[in-house]
Backbone as JSON Lines, residues from 0, in Angstrom:
{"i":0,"aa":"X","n":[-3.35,-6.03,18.61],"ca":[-3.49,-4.66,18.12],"c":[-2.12,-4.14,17.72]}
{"i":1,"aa":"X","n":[-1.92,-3.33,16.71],"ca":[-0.52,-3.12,15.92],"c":[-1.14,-1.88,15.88]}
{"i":2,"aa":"X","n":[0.01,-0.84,16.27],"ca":[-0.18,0.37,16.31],"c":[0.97,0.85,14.63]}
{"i":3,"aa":"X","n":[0.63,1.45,13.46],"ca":[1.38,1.47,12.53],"c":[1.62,2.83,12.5]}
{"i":4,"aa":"X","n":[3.29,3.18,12.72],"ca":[3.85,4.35,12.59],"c":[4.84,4.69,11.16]}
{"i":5,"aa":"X","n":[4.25,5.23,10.66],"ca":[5.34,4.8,9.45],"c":[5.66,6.45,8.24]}
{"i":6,"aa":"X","n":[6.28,6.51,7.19],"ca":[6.12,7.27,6.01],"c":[6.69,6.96,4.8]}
{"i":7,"aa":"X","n":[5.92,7.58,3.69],"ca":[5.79,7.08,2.58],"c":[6.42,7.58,1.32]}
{"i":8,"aa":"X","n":[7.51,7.86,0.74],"ca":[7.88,8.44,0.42],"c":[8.11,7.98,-1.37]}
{"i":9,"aa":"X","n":[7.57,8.76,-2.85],"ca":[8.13,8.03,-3.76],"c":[9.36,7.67,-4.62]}
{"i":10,"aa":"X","n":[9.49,7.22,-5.09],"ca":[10.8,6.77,-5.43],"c":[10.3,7.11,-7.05]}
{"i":11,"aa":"X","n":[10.94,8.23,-7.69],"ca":[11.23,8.67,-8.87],"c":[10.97,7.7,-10.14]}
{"i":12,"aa":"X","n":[11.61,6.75,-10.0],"ca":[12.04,5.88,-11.76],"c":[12.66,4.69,-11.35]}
{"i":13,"aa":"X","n":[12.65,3.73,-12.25],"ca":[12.89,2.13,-11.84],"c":[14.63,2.14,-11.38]}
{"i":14,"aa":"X","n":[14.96,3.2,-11.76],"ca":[16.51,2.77,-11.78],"c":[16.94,3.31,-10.39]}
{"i":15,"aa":"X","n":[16.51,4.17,-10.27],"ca":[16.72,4.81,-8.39],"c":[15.85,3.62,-7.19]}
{"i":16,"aa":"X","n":[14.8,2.89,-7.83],"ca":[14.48,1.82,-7.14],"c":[15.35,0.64,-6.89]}
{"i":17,"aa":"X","n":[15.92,0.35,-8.22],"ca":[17.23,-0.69,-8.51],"c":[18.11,-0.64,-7.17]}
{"i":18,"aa":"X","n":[18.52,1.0,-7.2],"ca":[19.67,1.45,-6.34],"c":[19.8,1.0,-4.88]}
{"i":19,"aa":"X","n":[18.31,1.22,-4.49],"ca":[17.84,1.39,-3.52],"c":[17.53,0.44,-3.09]}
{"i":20,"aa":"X","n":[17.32,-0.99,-3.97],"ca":[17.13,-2.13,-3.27],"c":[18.04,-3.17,-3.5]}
{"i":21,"aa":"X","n":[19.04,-2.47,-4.25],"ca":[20.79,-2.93,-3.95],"c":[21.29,-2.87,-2.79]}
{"i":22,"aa":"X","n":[20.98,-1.17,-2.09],"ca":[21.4,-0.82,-0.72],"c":[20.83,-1.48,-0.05]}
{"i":23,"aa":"X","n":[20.0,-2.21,0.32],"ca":[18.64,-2.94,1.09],"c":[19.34,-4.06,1.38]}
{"i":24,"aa":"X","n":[19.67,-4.57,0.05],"ca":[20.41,-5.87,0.31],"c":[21.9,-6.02,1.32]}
{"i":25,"aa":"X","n":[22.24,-4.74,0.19],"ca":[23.96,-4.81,0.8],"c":[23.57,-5.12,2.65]}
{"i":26,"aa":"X","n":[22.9,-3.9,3.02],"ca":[22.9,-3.94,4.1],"c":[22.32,-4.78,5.35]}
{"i":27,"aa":"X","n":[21.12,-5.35,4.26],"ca":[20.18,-6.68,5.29],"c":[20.9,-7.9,5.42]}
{"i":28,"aa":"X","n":[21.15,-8.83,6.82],"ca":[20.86,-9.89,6.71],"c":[19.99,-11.19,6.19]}
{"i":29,"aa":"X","n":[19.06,-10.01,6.51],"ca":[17.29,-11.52,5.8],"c":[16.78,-10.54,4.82]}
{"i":30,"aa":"X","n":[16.27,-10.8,3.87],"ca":[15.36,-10.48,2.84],"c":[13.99,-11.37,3.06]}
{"i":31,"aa":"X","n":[12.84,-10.76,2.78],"ca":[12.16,-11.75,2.15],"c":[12.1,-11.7,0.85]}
{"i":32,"aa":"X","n":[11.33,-12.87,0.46],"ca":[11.28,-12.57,-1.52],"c":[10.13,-11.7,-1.42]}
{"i":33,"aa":"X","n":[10.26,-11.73,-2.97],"ca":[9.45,-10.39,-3.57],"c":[8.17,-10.75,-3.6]}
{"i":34,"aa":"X","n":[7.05,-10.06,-2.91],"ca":[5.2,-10.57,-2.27],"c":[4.75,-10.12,-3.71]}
{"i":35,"aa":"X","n":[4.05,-10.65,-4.26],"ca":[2.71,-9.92,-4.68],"c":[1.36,-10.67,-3.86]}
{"i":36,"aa":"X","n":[1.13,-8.63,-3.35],"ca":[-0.49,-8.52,-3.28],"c":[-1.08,-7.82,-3.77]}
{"i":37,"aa":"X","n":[-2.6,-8.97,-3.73],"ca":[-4.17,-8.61,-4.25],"c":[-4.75,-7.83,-2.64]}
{"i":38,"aa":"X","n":[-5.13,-6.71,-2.82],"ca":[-5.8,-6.08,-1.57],"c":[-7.15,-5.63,-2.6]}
{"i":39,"aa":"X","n":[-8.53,-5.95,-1.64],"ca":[-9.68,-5.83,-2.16],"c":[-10.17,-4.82,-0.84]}
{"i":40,"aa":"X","n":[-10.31,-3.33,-1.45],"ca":[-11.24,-2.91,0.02],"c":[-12.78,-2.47,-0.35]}
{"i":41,"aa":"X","n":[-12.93,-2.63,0.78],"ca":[-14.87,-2.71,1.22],"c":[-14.9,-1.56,1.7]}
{"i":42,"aa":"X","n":[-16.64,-0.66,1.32],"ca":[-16.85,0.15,1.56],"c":[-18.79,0.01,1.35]}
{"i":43,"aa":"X","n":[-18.93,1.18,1.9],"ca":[-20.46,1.3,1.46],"c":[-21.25,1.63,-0.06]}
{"i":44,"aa":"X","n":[-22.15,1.94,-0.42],"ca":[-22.02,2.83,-2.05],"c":[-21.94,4.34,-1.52]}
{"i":45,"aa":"X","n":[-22.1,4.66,-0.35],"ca":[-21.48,6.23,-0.41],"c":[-20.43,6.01,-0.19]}
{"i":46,"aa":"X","n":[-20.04,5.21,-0.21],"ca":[-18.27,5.61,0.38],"c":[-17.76,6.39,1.99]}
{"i":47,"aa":"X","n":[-19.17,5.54,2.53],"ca":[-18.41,5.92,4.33],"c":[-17.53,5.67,5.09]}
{"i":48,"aa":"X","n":[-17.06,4.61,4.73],"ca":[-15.51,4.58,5.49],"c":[-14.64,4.94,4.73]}
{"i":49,"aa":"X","n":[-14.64,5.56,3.42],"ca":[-13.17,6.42,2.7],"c":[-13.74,7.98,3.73]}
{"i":50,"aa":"X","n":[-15.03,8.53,3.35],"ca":[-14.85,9.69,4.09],"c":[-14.64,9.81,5.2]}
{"i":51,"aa":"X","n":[-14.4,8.42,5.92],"ca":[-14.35,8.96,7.99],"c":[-12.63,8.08,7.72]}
{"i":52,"aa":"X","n":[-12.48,7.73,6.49],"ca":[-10.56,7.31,6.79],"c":[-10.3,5.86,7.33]}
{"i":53,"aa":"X","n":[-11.74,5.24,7.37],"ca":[-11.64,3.95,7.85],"c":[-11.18,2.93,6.43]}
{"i":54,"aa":"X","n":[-10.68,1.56,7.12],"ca":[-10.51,0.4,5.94],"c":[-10.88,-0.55,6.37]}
{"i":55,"aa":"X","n":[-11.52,-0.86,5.51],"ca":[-11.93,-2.89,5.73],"c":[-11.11,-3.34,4.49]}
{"i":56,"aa":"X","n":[-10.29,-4.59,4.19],"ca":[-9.14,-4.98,3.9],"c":[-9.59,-6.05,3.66]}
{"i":57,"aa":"X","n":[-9.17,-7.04,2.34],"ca":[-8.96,-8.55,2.38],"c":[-7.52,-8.48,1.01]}
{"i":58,"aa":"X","n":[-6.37,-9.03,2.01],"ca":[-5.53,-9.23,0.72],"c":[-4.96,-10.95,1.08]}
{"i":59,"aa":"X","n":[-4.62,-11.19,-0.45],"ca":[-4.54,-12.13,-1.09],"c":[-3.13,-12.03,-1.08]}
{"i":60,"aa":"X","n":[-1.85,-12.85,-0.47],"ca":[-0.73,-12.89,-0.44],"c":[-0.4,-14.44,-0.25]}
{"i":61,"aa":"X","n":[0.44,-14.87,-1.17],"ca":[1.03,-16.45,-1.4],"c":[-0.67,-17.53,-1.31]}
{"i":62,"aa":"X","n":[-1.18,-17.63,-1.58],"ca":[-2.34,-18.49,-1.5],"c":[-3.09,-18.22,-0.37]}
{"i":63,"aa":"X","n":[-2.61,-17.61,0.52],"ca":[-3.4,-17.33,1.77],"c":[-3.74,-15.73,2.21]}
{"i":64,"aa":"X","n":[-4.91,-15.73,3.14],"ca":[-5.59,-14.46,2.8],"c":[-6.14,-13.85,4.56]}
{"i":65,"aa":"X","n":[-5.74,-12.24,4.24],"ca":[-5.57,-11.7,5.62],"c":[-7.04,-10.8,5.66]}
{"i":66,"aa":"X","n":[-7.48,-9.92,6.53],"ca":[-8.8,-9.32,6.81],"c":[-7.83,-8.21,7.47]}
{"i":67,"aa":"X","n":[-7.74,-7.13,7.14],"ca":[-7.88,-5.72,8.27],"c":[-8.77,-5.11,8.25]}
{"i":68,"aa":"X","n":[-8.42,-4.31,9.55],"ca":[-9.56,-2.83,9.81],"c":[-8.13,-2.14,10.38]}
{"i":69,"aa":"X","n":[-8.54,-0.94,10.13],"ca":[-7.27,0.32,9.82],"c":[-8.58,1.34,10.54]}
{"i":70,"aa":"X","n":[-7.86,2.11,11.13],"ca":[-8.34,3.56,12.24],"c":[-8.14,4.21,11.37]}
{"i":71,"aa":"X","n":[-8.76,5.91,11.66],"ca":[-8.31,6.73,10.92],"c":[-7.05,6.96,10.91]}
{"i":72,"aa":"X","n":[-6.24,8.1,9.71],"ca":[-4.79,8.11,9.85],"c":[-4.66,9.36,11.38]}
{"i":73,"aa":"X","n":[-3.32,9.64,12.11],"ca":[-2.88,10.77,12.61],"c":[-1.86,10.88,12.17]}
{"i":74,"aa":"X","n":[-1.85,12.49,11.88],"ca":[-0.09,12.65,11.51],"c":[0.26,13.14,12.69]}
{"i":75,"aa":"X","n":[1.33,12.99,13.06],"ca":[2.3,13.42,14.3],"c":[3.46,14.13,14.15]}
{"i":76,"aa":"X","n":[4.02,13.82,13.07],"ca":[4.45,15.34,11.87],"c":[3.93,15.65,10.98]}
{"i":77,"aa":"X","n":[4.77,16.34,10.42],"ca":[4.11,16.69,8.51],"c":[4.13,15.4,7.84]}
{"i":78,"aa":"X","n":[5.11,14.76,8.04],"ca":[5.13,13.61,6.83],"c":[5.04,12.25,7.63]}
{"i":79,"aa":"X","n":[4.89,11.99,8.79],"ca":[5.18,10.78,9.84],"c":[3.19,10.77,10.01]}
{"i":80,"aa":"X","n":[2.6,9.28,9.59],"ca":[1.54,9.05,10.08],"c":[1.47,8.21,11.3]}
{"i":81,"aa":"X","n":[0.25,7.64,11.95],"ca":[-0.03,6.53,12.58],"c":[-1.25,6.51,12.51]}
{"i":82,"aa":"X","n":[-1.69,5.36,12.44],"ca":[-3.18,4.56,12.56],"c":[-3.36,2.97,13.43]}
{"i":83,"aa":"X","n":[-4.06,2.69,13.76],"ca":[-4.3,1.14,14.86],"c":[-4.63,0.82,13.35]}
{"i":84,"aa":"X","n":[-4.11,-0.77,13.57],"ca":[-4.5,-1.74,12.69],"c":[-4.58,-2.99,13.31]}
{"i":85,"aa":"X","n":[-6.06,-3.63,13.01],"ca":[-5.95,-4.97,13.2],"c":[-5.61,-5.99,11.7]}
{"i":86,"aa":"X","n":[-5.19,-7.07,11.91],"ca":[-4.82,-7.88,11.21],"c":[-5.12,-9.32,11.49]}
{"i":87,"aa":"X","n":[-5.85,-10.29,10.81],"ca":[-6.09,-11.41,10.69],"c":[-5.67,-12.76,10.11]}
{"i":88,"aa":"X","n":[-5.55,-13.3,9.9],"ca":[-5.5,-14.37,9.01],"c":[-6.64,-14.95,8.65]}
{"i":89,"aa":"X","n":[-6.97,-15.35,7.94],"ca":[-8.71,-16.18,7.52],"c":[-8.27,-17.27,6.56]}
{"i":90,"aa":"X","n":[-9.23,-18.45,7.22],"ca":[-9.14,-19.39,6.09],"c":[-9.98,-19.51,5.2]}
{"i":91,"aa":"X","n":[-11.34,-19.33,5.73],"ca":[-12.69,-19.5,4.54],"c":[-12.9,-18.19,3.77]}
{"i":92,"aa":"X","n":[-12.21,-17.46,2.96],"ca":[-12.03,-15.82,2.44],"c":[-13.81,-15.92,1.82]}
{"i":93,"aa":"X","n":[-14.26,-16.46,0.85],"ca":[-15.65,-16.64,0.41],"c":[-16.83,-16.74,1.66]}
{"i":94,"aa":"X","n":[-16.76,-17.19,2.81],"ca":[-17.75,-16.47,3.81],"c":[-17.69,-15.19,4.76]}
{"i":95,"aa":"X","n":[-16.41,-15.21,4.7],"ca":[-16.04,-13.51,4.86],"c":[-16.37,-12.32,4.01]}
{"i":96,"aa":"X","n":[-16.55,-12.53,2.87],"ca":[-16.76,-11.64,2.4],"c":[-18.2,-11.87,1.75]}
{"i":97,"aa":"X","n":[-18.52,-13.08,2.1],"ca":[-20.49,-13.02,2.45],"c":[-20.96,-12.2,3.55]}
{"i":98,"aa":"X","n":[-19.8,-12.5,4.83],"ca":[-20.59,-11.68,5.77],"c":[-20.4,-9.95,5.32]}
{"i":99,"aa":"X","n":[-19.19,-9.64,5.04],"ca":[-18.65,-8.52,4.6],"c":[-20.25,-7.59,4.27]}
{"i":100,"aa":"X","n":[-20.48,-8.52,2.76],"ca":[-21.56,-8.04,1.82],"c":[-23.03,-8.14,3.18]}
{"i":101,"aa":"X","n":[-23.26,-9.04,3.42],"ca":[-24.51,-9.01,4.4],"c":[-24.12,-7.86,5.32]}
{"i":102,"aa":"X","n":[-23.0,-7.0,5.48],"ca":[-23.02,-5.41,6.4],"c":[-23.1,-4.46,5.34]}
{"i":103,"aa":"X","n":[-23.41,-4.83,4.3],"ca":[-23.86,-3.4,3.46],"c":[-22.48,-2.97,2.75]}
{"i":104,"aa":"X","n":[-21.39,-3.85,2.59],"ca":[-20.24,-3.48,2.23],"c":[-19.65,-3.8,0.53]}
{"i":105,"aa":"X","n":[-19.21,-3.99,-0.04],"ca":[-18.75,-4.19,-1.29],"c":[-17.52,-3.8,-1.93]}
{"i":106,"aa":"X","n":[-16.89,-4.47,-2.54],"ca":[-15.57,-4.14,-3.02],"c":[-15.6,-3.09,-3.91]}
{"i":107,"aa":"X","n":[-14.78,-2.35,-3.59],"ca":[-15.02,-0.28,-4.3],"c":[-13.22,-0.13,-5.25]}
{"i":108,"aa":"X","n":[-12.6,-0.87,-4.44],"ca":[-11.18,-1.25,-5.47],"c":[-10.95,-2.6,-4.9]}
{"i":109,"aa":"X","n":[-9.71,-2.87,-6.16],"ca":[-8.99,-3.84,-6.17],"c":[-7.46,-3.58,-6.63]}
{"i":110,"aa":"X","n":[-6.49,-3.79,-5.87],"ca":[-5.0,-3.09,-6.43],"c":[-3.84,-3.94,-5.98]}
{"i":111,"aa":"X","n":[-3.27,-4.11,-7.24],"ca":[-1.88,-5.07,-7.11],"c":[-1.36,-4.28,-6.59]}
{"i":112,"aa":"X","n":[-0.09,-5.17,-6.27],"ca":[1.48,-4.87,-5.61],"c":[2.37,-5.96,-5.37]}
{"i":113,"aa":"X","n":[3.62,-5.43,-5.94],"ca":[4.66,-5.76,-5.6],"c":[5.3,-5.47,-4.63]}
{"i":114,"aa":"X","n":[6.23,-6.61,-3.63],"ca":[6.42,-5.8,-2.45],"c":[8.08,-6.52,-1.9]}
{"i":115,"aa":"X","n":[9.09,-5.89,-1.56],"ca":[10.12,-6.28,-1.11],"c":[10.11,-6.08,0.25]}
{"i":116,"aa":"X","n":[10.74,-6.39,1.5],"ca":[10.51,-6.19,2.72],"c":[11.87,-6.61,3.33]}
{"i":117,"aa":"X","n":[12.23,-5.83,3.81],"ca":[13.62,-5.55,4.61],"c":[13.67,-5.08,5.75]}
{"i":118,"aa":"X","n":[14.35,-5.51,6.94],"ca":[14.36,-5.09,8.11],"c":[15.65,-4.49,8.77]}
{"i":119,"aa":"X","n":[15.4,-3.17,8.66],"ca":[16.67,-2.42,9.11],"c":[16.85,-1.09,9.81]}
{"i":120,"aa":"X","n":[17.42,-0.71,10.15],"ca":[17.7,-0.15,11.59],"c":[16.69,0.05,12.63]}
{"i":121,"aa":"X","n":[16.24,-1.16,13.05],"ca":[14.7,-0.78,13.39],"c":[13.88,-0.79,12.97]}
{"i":122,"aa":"X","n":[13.0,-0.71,11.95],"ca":[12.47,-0.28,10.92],"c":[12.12,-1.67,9.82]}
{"i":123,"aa":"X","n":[10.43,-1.35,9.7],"ca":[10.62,-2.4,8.35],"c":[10.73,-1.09,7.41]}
{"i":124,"aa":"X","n":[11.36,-1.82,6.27],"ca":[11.34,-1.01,4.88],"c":[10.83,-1.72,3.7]}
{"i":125,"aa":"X","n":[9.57,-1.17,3.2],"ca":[8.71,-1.76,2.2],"c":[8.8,-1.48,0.94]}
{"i":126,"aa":"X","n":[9.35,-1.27,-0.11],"ca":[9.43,-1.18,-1.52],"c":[8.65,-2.08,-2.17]}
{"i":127,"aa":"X","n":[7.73,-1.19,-3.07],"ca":[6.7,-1.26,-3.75],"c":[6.31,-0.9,-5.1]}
{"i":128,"aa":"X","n":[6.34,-2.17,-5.9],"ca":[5.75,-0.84,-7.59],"c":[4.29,-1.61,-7.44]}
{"i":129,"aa":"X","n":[3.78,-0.17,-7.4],"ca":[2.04,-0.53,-8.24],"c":[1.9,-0.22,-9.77]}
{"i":130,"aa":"X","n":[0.67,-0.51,-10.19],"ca":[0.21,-0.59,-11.74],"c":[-0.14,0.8,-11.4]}
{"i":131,"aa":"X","n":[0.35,1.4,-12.61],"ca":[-0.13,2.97,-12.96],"c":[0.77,4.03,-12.06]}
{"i":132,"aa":"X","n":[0.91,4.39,-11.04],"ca":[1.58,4.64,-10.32],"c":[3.18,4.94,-9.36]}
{"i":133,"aa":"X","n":[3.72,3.58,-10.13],"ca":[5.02,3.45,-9.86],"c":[5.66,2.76,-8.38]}
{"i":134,"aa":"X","n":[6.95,3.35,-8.35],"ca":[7.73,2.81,-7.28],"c":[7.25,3.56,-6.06]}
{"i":135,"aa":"X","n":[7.65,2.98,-4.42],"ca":[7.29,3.92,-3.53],"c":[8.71,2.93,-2.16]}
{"i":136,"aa":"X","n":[8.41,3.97,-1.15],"ca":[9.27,3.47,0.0],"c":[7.89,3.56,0.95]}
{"i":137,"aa":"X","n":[7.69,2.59,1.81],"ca":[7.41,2.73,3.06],"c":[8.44,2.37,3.99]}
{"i":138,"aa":"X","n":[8.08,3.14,5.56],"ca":[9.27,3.22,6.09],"c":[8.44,3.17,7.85]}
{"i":139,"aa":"X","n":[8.52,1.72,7.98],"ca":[7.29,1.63,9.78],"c":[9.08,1.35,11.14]}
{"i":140,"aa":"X","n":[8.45,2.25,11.74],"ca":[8.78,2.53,13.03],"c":[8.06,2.37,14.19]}
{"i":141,"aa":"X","n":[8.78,2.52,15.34],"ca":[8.24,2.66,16.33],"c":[8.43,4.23,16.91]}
{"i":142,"aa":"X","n":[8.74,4.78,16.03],"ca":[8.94,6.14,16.4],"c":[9.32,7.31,15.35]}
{"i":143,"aa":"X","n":[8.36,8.41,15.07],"ca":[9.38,9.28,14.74],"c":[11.31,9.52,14.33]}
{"i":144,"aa":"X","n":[11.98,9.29,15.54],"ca":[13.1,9.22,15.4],"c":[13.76,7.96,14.5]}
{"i":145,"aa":"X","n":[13.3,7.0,14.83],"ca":[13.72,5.63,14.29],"c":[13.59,5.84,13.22]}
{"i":146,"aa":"X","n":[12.16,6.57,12.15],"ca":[12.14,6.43,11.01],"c":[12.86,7.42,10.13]}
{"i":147,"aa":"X","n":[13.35,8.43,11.0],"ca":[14.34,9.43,10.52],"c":[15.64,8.97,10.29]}
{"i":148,"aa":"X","n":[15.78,8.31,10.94],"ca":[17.54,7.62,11.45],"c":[17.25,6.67,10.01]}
{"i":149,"aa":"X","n":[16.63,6.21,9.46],"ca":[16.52,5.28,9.02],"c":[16.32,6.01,7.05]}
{"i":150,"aa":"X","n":[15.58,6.79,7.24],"ca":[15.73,7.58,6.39],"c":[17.15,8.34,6.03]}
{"i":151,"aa":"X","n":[17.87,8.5,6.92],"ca":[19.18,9.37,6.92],"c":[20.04,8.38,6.29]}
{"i":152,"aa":"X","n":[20.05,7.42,6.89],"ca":[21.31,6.21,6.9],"c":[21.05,5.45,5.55]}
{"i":153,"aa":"X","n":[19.45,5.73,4.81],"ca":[19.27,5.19,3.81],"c":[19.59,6.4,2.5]}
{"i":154,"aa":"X","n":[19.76,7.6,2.85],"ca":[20.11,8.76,1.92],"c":[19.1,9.37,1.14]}
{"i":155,"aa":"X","n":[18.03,9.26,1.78],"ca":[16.64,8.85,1.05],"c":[16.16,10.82,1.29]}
{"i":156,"aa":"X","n":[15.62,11.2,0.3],"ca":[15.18,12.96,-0.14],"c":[13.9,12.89,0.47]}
{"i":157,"aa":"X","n":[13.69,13.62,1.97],"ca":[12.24,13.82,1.89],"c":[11.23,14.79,1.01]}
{"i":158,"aa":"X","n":[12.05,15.06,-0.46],"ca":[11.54,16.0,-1.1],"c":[10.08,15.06,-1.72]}
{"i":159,"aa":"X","n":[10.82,13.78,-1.41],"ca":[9.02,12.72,-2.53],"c":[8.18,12.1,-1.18]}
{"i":160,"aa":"X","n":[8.07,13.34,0.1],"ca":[7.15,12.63,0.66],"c":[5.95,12.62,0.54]}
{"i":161,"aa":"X","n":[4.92,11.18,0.92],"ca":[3.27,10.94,-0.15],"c":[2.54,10.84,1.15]}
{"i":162,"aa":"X","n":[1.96,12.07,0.98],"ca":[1.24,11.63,2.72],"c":[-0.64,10.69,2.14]}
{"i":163,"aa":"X","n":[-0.52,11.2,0.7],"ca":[-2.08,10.32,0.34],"c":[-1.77,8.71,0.24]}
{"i":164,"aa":"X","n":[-2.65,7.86,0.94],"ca":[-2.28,6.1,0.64],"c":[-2.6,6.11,-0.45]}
{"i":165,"aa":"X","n":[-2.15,5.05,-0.9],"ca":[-2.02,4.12,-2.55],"c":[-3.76,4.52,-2.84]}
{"i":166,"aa":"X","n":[-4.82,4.22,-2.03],"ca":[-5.9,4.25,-2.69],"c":[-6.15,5.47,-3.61]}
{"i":167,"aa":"X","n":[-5.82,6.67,-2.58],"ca":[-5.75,8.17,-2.96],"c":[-4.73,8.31,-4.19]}
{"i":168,"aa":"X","n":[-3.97,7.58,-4.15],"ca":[-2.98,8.18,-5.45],"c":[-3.84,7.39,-6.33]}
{"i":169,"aa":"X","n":[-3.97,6.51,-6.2],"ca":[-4.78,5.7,-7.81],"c":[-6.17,6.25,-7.96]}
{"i":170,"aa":"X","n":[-6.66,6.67,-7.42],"ca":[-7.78,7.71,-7.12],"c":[-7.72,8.39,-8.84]}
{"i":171,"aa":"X","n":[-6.57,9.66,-7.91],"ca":[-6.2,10.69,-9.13],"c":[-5.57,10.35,-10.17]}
{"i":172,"aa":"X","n":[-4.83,9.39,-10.27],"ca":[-4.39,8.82,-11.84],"c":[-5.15,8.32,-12.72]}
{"i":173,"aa":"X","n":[-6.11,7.41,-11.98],"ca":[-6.91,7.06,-13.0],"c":[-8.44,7.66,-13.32]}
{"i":174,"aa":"X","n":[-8.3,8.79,-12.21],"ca":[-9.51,9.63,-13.36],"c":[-8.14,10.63,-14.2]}
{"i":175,"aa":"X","n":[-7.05,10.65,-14.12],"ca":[-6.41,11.92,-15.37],"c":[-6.29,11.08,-16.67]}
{"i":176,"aa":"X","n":[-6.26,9.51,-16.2],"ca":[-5.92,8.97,-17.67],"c":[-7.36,8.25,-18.28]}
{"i":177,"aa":"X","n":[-8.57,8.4,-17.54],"ca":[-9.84,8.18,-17.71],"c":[-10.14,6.8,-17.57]}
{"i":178,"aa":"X","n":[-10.08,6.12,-16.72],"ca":[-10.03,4.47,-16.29],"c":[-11.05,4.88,-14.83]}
{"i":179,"aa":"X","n":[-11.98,3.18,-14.69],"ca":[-13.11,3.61,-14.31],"c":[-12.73,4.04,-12.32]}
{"i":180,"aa":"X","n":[-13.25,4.58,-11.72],"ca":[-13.06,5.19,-10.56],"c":[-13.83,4.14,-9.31]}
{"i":181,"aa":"X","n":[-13.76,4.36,-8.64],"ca":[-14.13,3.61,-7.23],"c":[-15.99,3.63,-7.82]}
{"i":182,"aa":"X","n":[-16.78,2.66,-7.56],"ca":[-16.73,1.66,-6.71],"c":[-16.4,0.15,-7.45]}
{"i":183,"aa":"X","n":[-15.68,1.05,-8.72],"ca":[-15.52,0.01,-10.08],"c":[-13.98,-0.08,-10.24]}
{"i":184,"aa":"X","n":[-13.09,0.81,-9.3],"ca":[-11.41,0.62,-9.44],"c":[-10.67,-0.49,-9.45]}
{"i":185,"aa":"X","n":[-10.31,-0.74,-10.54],"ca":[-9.23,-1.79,-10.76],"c":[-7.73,-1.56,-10.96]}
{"i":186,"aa":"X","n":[-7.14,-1.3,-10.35],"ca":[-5.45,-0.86,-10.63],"c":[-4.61,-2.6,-10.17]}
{"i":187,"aa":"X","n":[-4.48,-3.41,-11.02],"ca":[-4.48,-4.41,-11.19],"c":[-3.21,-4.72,-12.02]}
{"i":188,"aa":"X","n":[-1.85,-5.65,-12.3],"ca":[-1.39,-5.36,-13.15],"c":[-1.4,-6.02,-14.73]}
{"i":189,"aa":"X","n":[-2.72,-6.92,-14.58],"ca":[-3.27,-6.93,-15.74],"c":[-4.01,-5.95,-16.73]}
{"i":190,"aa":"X","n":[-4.74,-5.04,-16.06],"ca":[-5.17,-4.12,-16.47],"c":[-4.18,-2.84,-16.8]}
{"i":191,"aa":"X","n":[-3.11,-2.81,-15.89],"ca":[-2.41,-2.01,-16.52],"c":[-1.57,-2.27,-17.91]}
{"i":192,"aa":"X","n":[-1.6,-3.49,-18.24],"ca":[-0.78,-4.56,-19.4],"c":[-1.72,-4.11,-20.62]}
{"i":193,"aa":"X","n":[-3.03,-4.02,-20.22],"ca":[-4.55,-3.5,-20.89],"c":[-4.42,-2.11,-21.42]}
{"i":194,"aa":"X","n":[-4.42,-1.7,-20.39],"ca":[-4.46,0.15,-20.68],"c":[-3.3,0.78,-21.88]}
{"i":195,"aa":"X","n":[-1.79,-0.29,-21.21],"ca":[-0.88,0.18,-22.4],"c":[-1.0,-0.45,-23.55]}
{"i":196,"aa":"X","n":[-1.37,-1.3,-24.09],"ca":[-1.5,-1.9,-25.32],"c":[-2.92,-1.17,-26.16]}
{"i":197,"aa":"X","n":[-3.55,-1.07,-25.54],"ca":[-4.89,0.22,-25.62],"c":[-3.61,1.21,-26.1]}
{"i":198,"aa":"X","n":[-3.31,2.1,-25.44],"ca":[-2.75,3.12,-25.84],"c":[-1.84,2.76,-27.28]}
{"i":199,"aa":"X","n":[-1.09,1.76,-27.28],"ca":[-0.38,1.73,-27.9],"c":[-1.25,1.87,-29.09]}
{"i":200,"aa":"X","n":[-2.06,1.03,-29.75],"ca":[-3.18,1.16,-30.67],"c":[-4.09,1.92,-30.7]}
């Protein structure tokens, strides 16, 4: 059981991301390389676990593939959440998500990411661009304080803090730019490669 304390804060424009994961470096010993994940979440057709804040999870990272369930969120400040998360590993992903579907469940999105991961003062630090959406910081602690200290020492403005998750922000972007909505959401970064060449023409 992983108790996740963390906050989310966005990061403006590619070039303040640049900056920021210059500083990451300067300052880390270990990096990992740069993840892309496929996260597919399950839901009902009403959408009962978005309205009670629950997640069922399958993401797709390096060839191999994880299962969560996520609690509702608590905030414990204004901008500091926590939620229980379990986390899995799975090898057979295609009977999992037979059983998934045999509980009445179905994939309602699907959403890339890019992901850098750094470990510092305590603290993982997650930098992220999604399709449509942009750059972001996550910032997991074991505490309140830790993630402040960590925020401070990183110079980081809590003026871009995002207390809605990625689902919620792609939510509202892609009904303002009219792209299809949950239980049909794709924020993908093929589709975003789609949408702009669409536009462009």
């Amino acid at each position: 059981m992983l108790q996740e304390t963390e906050i989310k804060l966005k990061i403006e424009n590619h070039e303040n991301a640049k900056r920021l994961i210059e500083k990451c470096k300067d300052l880390s010993n270990y990096e990992f390389e740069m993840q892309i994940q496929r996260d597919e979440y399950y839901d009902t057709i009403n959408e009962e676990l978005k309205k009670n804040d629950l997640v069922v999870r399958i993401r797709a990272l390096n060839e191999k593939f994880f299962i969560a369930l996520k609690s509702p969120r608590v905030f414990i400040t204004d901008e500091i959440q926590k939620r229980i998360e379990l986390e899995f590993e799975i090898t057979e992903v295609n009977k999992i998500r037979t059983e998934i579907a045999e509980q009445g469940l179905k994939a309602s999105a699907i959403i890339d990411k890019h992901r850098l991961s750094f470990y510092l003062f305590n603290c993982n630090i997650l930098i992220d661009k999604l399709p449509f959406i942009g750059w972001f910081i996550e910032i997991e602690g074991d505490s309140p304080n830790s993630i402040n200290e960590a925020i401070e020492k990183l110079n980081i403005s809590k003026n871009t803090v995002e207390t809605n998750n990625y689902g919620e922000l792609l939510d509202e972007k892609l009904k303002e730019i009219g792209l299809p909505l949950r239980p049909n959401l794709r924020a993908t970064f093929e589709e975003y490669d789609r949408f702009k060449i669409n536009k462009i023409n």
